[in-house]
ZABA-585499 format. One line per field, with one value per atom (N, C-alpha, C, O): residue in three letters; x, z, y; residue number from 1; atom name. Coordinates in pm, 1 decimal. Each point is the difference from the previous one (the first is absolute). Example, Ala and Ser with C-alpha at 12.3 -4.5 7.8 and 13.67 -1.06 7.14 Angstrom:
REM ZABA-585499
rest <- (ALA,ALA,ALA,ALA,SER,SER,SER,SER)
X <- (1319.0,-89.0,90.0,103.6,-138.6,82.0,-77.0,50.9)
Z <- (780.0,0.0,0.0,66.5,-138.5,6.0,73.0,16.9)
Y <- (-569.0,119.0,120.0,-1.9,106.9,119.0,109.0,110.8)
nr <- (1,1,1,1,2,2,2,2)
atom <- (N,CA,C,O,N,CA,C,O)
END
This chain:
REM ZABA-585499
rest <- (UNK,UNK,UNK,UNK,UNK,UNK,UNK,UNK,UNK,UNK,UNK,UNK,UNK,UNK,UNK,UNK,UNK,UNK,UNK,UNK,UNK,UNK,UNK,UNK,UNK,UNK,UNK,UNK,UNK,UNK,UNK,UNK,UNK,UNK,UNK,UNK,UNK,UNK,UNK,UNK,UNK,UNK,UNK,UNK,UNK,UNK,UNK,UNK,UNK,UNK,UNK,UNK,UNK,UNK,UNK,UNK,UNK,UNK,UNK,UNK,UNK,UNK,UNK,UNK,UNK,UNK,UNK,UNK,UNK,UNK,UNK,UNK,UNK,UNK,UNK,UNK,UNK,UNK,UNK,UNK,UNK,UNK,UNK,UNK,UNK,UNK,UNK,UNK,UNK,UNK,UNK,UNK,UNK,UNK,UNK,UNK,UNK,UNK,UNK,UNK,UNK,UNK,UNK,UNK,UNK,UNK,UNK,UNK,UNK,UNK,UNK,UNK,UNK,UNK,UNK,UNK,UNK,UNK,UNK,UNK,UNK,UNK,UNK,UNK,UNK,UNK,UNK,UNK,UNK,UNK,UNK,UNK,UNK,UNK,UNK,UNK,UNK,UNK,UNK,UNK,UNK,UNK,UNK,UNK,UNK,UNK,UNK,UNK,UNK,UNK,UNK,UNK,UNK,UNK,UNK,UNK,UNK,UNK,UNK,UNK,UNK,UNK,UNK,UNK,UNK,UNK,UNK,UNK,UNK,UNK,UNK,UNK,UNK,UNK,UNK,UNK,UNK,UNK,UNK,UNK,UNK,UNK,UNK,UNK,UNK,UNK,UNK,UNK,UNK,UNK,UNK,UNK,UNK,UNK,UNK,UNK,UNK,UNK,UNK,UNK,UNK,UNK,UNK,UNK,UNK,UNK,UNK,UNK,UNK,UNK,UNK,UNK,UNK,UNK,UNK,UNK,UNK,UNK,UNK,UNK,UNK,UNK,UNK,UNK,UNK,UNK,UNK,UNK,UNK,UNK,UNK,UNK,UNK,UNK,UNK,UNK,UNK,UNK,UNK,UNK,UNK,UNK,UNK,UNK,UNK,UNK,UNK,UNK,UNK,UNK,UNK,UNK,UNK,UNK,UNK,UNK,UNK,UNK,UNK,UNK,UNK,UNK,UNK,UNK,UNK,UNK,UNK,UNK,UNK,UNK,UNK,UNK,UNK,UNK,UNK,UNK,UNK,UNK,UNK,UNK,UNK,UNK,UNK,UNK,UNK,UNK,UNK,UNK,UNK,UNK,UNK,UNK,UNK,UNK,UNK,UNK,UNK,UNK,UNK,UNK,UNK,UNK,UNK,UNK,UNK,UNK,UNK,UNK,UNK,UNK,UNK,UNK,UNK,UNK,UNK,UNK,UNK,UNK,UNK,UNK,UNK,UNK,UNK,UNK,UNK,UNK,UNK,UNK,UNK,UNK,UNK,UNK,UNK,UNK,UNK,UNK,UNK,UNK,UNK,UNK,UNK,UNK,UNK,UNK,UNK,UNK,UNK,UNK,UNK,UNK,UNK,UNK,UNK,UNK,UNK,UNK,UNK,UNK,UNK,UNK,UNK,UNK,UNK,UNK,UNK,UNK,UNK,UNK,UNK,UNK,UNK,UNK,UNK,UNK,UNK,UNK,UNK,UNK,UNK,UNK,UNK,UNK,UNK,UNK,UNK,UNK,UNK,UNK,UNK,UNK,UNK,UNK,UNK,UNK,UNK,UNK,UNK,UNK,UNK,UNK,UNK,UNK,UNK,UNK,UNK,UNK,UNK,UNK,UNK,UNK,UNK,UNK,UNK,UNK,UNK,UNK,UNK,UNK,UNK,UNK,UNK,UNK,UNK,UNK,UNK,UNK,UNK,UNK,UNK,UNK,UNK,UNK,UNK,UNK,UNK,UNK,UNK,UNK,UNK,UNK,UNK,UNK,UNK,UNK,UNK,UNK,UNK,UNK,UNK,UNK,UNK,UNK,UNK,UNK,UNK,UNK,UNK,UNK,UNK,UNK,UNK,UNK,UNK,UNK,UNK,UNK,UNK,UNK,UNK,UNK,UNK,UNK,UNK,UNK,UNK,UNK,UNK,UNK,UNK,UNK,UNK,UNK,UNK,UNK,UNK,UNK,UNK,UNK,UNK,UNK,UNK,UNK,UNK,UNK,UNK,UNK,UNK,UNK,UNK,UNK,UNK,UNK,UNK,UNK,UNK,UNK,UNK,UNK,UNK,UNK,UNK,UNK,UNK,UNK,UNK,UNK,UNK,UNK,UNK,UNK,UNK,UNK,UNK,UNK,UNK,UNK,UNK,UNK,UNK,UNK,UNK,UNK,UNK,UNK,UNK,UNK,UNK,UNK,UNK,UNK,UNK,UNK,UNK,UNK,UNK,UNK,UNK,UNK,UNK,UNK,UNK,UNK,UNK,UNK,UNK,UNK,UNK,UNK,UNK,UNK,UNK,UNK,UNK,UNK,UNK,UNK,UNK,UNK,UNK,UNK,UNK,UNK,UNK,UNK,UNK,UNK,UNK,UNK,UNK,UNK,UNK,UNK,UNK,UNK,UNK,UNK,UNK,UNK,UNK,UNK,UNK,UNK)
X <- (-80.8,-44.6,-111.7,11.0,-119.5,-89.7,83.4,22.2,-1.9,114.8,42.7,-17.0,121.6,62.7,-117.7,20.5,-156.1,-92.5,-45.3,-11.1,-20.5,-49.4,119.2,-49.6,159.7,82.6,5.9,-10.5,36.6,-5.5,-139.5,19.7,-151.0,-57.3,9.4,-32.0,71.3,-19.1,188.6,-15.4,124.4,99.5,-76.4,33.5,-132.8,-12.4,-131.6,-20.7,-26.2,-114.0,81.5,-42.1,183.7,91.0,30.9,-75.2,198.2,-39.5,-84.8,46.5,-157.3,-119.6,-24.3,-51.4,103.6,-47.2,132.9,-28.8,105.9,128.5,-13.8,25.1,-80.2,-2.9,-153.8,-53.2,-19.0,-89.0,-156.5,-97.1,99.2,-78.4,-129.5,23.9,-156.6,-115.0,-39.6,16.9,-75.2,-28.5,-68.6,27.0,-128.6,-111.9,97.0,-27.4,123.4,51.5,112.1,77.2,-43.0,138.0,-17.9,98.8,-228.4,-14.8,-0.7,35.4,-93.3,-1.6,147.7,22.7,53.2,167.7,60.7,82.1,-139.6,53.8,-19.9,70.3,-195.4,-70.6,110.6,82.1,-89.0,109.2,143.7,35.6,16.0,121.0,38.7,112.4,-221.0,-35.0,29.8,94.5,-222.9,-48.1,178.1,68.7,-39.4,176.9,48.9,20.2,-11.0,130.6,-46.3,72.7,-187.1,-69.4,36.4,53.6,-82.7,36.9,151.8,55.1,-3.4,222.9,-17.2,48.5,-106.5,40.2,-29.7,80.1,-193.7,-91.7,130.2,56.4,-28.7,77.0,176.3,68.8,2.2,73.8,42.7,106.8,-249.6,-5.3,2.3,38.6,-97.3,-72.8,178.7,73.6,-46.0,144.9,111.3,116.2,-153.9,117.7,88.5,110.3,-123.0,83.7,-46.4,-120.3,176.2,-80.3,-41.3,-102.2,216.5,-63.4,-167.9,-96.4,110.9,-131.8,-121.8,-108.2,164.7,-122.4,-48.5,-112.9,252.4,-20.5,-85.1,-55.8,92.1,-112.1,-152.5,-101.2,131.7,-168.7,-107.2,-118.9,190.0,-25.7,-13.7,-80.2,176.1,-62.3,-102.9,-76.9,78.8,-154.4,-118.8,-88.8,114.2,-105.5,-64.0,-120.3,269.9,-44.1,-64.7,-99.9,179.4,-53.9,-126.1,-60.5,54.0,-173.3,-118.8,-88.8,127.4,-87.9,14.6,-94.5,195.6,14.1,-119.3,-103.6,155.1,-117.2,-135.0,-71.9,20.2,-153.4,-36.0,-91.9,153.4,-8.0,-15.3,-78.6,151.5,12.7,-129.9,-74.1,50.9,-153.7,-86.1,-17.1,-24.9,-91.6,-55.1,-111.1,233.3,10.6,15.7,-7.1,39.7,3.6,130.8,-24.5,135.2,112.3,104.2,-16.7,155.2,89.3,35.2,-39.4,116.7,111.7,80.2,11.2,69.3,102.4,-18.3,84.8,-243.2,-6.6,-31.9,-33.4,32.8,-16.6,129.7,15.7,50.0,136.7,140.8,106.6,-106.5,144.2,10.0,96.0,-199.6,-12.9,-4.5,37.9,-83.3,-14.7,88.2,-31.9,147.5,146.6,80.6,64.2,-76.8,89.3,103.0,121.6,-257.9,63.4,91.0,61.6,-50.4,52.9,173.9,107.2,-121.0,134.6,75.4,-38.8,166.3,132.8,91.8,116.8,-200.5,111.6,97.1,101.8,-93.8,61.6,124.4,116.3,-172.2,120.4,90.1,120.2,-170.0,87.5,80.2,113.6,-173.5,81.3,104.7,105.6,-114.4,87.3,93.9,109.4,-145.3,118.8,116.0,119.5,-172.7,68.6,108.9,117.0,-232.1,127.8,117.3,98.6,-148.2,135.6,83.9,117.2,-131.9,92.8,71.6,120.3,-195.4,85.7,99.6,104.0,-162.0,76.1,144.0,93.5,-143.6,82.6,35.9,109.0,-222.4,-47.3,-61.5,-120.1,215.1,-81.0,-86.8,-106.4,123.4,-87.2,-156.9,-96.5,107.9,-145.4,-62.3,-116.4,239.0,-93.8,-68.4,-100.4,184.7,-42.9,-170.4,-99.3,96.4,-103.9,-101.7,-55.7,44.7,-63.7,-39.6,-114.6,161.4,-5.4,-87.6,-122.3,186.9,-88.7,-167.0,-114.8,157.3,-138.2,-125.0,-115.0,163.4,-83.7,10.0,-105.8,186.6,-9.1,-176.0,-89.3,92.9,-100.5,-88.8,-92.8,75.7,-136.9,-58.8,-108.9,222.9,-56.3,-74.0,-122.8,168.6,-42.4,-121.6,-68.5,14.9,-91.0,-116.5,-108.6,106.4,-80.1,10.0,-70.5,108.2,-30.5,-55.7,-28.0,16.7,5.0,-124.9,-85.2,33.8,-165.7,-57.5,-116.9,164.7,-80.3,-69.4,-120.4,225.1,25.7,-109.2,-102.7,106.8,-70.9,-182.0,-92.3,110.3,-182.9,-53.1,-118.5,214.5,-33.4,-10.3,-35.3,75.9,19.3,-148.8,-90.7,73.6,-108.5,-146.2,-78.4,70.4,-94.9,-17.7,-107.1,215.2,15.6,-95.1,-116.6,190.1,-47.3,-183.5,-77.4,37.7,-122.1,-120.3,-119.6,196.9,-65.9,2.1,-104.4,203.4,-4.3,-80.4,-79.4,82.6,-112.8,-155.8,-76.6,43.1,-118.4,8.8,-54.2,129.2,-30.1,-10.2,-63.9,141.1,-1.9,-113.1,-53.9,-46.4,-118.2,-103.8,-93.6,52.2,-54.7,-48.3,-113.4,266.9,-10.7,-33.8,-27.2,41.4,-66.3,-178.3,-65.0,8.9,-124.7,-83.2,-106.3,193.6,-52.7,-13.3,-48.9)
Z <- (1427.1,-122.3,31.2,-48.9,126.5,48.4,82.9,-47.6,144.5,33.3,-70.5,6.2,-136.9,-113.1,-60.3,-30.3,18.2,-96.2,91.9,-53.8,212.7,41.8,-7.9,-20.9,31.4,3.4,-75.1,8.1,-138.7,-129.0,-50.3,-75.0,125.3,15.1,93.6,-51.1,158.2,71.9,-56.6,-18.2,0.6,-110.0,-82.1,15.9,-100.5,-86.5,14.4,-63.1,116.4,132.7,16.2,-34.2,99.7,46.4,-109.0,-39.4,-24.7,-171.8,-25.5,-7.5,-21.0,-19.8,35.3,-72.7,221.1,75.2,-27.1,-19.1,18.6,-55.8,-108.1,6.9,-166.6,-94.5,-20.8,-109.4,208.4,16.5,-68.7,-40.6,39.6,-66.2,117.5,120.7,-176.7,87.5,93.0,-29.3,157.1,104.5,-51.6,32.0,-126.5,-53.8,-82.8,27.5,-111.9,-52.7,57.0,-80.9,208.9,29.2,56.3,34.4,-18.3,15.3,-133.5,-43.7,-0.9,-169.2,-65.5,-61.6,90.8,-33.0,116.4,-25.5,133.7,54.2,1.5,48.0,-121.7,-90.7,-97.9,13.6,-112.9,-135.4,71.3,1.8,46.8,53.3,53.6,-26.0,163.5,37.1,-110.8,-30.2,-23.2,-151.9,-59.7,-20.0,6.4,-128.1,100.9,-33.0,165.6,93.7,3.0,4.7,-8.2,34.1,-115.8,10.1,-139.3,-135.2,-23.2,-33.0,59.2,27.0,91.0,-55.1,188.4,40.9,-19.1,8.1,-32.1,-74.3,-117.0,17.4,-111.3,-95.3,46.7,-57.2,164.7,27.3,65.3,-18.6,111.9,24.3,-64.5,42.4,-172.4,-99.5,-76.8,16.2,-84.9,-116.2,56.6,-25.2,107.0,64.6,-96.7,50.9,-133.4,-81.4,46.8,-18.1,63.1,51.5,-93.5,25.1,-168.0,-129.3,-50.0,-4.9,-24.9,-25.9,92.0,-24.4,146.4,151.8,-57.8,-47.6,51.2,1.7,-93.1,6.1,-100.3,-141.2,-14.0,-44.5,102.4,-31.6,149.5,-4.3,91.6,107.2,-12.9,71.3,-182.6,-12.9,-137.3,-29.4,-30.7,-127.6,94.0,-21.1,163.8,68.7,32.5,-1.6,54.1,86.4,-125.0,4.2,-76.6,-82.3,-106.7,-60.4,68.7,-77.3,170.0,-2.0,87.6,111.4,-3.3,-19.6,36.7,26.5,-142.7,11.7,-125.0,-149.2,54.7,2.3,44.7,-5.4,134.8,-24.4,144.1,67.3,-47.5,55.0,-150.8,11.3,-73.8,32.8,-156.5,-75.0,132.2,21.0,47.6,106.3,72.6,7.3,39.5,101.1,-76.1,51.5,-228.6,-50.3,78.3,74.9,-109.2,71.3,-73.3,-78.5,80.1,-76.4,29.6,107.3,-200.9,55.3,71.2,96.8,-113.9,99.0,185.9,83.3,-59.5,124.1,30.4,117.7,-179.0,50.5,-34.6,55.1,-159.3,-61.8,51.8,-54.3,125.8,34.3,159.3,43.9,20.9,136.0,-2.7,100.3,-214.4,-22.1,-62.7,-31.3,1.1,-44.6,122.5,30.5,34.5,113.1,87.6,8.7,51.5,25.3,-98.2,27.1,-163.3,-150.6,7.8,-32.1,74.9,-34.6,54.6,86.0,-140.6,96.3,82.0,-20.6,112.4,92.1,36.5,-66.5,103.7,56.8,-81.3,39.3,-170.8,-113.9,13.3,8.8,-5.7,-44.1,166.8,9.8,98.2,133.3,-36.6,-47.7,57.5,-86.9,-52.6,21.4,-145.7,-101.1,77.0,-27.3,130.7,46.0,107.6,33.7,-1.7,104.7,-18.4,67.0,-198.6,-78.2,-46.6,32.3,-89.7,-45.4,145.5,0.5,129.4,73.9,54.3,58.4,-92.5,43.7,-88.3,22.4,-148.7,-100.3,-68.4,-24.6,6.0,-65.7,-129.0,-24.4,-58.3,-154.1,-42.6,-35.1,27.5,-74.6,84.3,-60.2,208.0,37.0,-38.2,-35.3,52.3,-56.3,-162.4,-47.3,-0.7,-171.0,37.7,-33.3,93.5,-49.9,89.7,-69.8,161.7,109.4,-86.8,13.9,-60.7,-134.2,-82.2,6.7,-91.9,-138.1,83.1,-41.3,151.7,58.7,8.5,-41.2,96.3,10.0,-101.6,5.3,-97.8,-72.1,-96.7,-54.8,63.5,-66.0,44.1,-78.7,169.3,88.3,24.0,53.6,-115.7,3.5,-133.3,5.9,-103.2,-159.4,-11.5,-94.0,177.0,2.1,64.8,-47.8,182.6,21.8,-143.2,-90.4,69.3,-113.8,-139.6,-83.1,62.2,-140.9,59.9,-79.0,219.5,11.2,16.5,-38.4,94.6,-12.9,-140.4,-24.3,-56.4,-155.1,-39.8,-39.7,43.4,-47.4,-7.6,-78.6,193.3,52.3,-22.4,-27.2,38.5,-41.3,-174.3,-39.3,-56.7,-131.5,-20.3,-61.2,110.0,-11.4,13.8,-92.2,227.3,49.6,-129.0,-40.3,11.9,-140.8,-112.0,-27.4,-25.3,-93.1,24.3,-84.2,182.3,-11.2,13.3,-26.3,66.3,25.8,-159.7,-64.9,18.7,-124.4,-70.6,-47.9,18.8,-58.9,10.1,-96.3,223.7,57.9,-97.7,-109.7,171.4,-96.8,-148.2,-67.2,30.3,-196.2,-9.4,-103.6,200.1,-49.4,22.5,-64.3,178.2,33.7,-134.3,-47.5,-24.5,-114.5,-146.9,-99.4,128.4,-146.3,46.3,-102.5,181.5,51.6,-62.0,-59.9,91.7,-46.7,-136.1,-34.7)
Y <- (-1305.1,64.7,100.3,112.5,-142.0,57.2,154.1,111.3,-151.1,168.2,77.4,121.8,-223.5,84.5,100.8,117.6,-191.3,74.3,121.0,110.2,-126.1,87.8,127.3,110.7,-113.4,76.1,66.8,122.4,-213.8,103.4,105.5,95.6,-127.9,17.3,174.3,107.3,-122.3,101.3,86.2,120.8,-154.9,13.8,117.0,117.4,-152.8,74.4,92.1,103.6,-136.3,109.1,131.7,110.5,-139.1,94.5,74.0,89.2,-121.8,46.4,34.6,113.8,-98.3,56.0,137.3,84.9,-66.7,75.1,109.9,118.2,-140.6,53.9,70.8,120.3,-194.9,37.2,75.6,-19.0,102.4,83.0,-95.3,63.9,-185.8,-54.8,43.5,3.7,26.3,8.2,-73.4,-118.4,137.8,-89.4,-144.9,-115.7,171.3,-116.1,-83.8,-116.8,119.8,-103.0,-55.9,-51.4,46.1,-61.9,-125.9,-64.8,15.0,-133.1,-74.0,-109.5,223.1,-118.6,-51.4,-104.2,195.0,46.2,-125.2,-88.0,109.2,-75.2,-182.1,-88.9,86.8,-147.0,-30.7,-90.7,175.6,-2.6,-81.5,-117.9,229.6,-86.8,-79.3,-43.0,-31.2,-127.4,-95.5,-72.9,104.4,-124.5,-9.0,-100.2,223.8,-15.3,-136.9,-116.9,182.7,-102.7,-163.7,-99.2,106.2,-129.3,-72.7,-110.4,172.6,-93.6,-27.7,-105.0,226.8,-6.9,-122.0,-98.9,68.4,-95.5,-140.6,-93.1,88.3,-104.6,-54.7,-108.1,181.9,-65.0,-3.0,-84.6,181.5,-40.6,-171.3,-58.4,-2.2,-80.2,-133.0,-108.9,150.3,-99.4,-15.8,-97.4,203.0,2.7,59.5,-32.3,125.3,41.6,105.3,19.6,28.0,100.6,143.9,19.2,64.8,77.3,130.7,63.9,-19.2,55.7,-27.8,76.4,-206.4,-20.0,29.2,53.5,-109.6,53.6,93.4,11.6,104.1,98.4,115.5,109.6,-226.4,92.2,-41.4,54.2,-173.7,-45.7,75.5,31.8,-24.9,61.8,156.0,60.3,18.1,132.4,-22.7,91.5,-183.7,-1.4,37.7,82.7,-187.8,5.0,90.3,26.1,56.9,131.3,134.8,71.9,-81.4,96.9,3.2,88.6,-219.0,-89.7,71.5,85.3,-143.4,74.4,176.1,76.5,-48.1,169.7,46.1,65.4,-117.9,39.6,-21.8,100.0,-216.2,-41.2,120.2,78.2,-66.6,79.0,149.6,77.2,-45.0,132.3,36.1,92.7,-192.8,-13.3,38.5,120.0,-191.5,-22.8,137.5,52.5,-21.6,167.1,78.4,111.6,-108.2,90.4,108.1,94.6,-132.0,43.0,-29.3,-93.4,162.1,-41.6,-150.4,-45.6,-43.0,-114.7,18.5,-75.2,173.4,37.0,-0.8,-32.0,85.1,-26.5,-134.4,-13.6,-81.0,-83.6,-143.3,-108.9,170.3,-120.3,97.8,-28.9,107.5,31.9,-57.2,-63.1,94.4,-41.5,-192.8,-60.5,-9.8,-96.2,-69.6,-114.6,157.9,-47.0,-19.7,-100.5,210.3,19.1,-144.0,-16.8,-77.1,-132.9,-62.8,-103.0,175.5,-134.6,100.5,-51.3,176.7,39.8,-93.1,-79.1,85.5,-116.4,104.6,32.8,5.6,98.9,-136.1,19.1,-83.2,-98.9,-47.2,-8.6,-22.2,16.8,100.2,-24.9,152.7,131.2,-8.2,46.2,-99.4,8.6,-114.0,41.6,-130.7,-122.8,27.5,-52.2,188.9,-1.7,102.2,-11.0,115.4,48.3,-49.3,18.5,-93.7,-105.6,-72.4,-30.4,9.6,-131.7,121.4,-19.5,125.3,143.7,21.5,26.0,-36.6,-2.1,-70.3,30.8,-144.0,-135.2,-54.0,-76.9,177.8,-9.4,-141.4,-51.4,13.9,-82.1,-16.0,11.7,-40.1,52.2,-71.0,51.1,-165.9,-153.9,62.2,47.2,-64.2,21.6,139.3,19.2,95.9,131.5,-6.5,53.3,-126.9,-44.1,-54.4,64.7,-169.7,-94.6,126.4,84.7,-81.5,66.6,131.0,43.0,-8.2,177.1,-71.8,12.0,-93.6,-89.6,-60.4,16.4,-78.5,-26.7,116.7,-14.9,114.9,89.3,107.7,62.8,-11.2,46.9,-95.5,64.7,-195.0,-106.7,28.5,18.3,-5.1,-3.4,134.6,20.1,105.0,157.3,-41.9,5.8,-39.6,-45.0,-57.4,40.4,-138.9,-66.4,63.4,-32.9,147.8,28.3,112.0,-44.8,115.6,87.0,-56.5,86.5,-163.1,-123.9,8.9,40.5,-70.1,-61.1,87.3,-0.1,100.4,134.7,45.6,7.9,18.3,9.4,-88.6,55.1,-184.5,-126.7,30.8,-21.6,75.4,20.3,107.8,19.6,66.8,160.1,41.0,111.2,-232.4,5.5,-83.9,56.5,-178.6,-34.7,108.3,22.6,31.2,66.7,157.5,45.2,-6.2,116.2,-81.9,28.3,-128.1,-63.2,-20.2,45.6,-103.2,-25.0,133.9,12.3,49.9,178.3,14.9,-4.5,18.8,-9.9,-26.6,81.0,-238.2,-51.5,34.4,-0.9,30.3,79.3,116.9,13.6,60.5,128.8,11.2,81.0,-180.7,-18.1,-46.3,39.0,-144.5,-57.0,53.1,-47.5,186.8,51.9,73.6,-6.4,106.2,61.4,-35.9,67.2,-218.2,-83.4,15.8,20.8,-24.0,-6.2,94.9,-16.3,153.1,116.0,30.5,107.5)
nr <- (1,1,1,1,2,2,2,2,3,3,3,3,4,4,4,4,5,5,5,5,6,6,6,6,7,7,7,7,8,8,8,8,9,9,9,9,10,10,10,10,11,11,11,11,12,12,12,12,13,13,13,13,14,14,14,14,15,15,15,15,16,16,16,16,17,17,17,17,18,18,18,18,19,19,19,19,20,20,20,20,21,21,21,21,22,22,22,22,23,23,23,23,24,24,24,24,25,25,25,25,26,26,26,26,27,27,27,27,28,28,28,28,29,29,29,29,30,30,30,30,31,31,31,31,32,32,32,32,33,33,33,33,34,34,34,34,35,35,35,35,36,36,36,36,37,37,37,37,38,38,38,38,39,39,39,39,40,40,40,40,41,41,41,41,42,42,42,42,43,43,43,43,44,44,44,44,45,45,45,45,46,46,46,46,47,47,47,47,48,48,48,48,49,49,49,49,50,50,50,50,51,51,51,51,52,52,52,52,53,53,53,53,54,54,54,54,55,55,55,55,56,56,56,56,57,57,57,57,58,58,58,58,59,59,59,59,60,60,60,60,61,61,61,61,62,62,62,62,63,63,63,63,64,64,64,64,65,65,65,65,66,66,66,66,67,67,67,67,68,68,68,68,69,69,69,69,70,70,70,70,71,71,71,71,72,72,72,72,73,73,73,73,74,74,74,74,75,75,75,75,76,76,76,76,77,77,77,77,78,78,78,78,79,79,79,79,80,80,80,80,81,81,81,81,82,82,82,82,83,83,83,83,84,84,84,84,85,85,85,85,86,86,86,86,87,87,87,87,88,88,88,88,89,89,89,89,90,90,90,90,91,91,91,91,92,92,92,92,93,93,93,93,94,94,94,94,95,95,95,95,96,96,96,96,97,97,97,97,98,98,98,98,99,99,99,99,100,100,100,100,101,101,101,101,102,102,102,102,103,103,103,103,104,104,104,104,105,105,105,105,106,106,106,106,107,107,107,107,108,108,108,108,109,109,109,109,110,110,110,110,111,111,111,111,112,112,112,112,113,113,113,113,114,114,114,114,115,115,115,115,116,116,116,116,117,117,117,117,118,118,118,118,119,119,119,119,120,120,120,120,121,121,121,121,122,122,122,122,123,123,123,123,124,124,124,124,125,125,125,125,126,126,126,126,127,127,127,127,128,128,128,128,129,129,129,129,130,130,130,130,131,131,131,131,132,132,132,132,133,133,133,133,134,134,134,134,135,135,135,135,136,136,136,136,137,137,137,137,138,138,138,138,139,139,139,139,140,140,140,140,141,141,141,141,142,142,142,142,143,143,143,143,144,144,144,144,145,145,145,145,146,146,146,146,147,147,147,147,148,148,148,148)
atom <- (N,CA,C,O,N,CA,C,O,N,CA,C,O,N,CA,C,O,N,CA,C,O,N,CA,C,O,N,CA,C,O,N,CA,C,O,N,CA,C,O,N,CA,C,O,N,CA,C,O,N,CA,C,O,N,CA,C,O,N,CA,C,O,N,CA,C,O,N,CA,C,O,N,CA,C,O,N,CA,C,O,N,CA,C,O,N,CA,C,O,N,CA,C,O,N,CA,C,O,N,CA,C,O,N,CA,C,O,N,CA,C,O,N,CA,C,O,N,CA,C,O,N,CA,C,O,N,CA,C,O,N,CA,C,O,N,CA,C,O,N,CA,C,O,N,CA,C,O,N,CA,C,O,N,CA,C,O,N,CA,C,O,N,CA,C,O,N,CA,C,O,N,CA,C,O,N,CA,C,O,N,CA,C,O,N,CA,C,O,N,CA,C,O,N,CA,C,O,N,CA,C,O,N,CA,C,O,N,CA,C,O,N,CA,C,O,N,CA,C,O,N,CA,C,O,N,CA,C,O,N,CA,C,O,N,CA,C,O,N,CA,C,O,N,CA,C,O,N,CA,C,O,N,CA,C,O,N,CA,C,O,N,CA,C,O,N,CA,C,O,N,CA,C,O,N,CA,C,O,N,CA,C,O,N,CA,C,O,N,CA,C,O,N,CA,C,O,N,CA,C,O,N,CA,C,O,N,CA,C,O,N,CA,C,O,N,CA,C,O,N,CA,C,O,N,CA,C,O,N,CA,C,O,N,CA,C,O,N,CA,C,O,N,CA,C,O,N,CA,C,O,N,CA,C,O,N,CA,C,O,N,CA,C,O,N,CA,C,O,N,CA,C,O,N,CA,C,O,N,CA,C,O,N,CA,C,O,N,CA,C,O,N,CA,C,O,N,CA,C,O,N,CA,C,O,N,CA,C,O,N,CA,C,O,N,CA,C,O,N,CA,C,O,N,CA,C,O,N,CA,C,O,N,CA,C,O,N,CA,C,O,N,CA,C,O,N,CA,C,O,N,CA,C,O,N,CA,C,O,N,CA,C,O,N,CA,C,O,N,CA,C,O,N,CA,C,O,N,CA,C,O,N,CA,C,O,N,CA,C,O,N,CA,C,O,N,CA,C,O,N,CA,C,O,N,CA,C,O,N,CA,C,O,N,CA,C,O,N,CA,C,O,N,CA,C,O,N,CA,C,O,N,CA,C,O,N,CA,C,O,N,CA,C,O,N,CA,C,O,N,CA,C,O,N,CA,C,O,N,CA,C,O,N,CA,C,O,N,CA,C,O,N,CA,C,O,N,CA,C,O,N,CA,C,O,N,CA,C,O,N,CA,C,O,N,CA,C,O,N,CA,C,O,N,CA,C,O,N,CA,C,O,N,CA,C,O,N,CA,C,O,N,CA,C,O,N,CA,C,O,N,CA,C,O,N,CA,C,O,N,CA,C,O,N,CA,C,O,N,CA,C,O,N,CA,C,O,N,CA,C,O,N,CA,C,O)
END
């Protein structure tokens, strides 16, 4: 588990560096996505469903990428796209192609529905945290203007 984390870790370092993110934040980027894999595995271990891993594992990532981006004063984006990266299911979408080759329908079905779930879920948690974080800006700003 410890490997898995360092990997993903340096995984999304790379990414980082790819997606033109600044020298100074690609360790932090590369924290974010650690932390996502560590909690995906943590609960894969615990329940084993890997949808759910998968969503509560991007709340994570994208609850960190927000408090981060507060911090450095920087968009979310540099810090929750590089920090998803470990949660995509390349592995699924390799899967589904294989069974299309294999010509295998039942597994391309579930293997599609699997990850089609788990594209849903990281987007749902993205969504989830990024609606929250609006909302409370929000509220700031409506209460700021009752003040006045």
């Amino acid at each position: 588990m410890i490997i898995q984390g360092i990997s993903a870790f340096f995984a999304t370092a790379a990414f980082s560096v790819i997606f033109f993110i600044p020298k100074k934040y690609i360790i932090h980027a590369g924290i974010a996505g650690s932390f996502g894999w560590f909690i995906y595995l943590i609960l894969m271990k615990l329940q084993g469903e890997k949808v759910l891993a998968t969503f509560v594992a991007t709340l994570i990532v994208a609850l960190t990428a927000h408090i981060l981006a507060r911090i450095y004063k920087t968009p979310v984006t540099m810090f929750l796209i590089p920090g998803v990266i470990p949660l995509v299911p390349g592995a699924g979408m390799y899967h589904i192609v294989q069974s299309i080759l294999d010509n295998t329908v039942d597994r391309t079905s579930y293997y599609f529905f699997e990850t089609l779930q788990m594209a849903g879920a990281i987007a749902l948690g993205i969504f989830i945290i990024d609606t929250f974080f609006k909302r409370v800006k929000k509220n700031v700003i409506y209460q700021d203007k009752n003040v006045v």
